[in-house]
C-alpha positions in Angstrom: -163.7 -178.8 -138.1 -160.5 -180.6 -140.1 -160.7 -183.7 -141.9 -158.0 -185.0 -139.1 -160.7 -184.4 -136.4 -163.3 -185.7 -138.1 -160.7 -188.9 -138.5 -159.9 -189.0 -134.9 -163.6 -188.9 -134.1 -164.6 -192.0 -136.2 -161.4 -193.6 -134.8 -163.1 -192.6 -131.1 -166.2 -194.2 -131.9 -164.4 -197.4 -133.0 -161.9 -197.9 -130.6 -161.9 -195.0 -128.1 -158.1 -195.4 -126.8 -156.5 -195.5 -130.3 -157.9 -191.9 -130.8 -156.6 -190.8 -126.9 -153.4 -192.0 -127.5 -153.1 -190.1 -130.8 -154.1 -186.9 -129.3 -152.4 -187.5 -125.7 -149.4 -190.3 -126.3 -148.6 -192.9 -123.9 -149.1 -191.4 -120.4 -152.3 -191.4 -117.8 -154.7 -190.2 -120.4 -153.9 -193.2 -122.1 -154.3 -195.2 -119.1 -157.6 -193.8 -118.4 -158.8 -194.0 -121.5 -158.0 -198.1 -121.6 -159.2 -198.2 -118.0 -162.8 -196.7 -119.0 -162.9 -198.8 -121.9 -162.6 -201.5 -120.2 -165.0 -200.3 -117.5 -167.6 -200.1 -120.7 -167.8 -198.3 -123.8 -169.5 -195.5 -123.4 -167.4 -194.1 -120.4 -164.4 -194.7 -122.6 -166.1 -193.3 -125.8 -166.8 -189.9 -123.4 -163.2 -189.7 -122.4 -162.3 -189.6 -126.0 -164.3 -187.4 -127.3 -163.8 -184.9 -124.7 -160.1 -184.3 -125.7 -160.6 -184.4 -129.0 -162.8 -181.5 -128.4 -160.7 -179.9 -125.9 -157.8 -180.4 -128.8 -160.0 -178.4 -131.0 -160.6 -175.9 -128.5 -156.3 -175.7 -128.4 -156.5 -175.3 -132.0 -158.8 -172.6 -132.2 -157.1 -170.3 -129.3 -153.9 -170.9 -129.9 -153.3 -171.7 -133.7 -152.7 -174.9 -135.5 -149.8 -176.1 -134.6 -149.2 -173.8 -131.9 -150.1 -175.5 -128.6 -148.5 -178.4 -126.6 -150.1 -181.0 -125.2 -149.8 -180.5 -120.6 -151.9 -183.7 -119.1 -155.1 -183.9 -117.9 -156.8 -182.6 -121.0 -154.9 -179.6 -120.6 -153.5 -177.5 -123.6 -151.1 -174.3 -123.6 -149.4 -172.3 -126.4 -146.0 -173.6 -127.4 -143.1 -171.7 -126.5 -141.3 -170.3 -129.6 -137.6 -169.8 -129.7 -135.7 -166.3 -131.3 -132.7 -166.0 -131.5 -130.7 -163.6 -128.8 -130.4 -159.8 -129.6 -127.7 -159.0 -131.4 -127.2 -162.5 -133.4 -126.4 -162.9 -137.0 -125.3 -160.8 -139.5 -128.1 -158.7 -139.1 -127.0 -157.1 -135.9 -126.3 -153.3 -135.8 -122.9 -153.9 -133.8 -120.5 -150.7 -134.0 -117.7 -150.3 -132.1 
């Protein structure tokens, strides 16, 4: 566990949405989130602490870093870019 989880959780147990929306951004989750806050605490503080756990899962699997955020608590590995074959100086081109 990372200081920056450990800082997301005490932000969850203050004010549950702040957390979701650092995790999640403005989107349902968010809306959820505030929506079960409203509904009470607890439901909210649940919510909250259930993707900063499933963020931690992401972490773990995939790599800091390494994962994107999908919806729904949902989190998959980020695509990574390389160049095309044959690009750059590097490229074993003869003619």
């Amino acid at each position: 566990m990372k200081s920056s989880d450990i800082l997301l959780i005490v932000i969850a147990v203050l004010f549950p949405p702040v957390s979701t929306f650092f995790i999640c951004g403005c989107g349902i989750d968010l809306v959820i989130g505030i929506l079960l806050s409203i509904l009470g605490y607890i439901p909210g503080l649940i919510h909250s602490l259930w993707l900063i756990f499933r963020k931690m899962e992401a972490e773990e699997r995939f790599g800091q870093d390494a994962f994107v955020y999908i919806g729904y608590g949902n989190f998959e590995q980020a695509v990574q870019s390389s160049p095309p074959p044959g690009y750059g100086a590097t490229a074993n081109n003869q003619v």
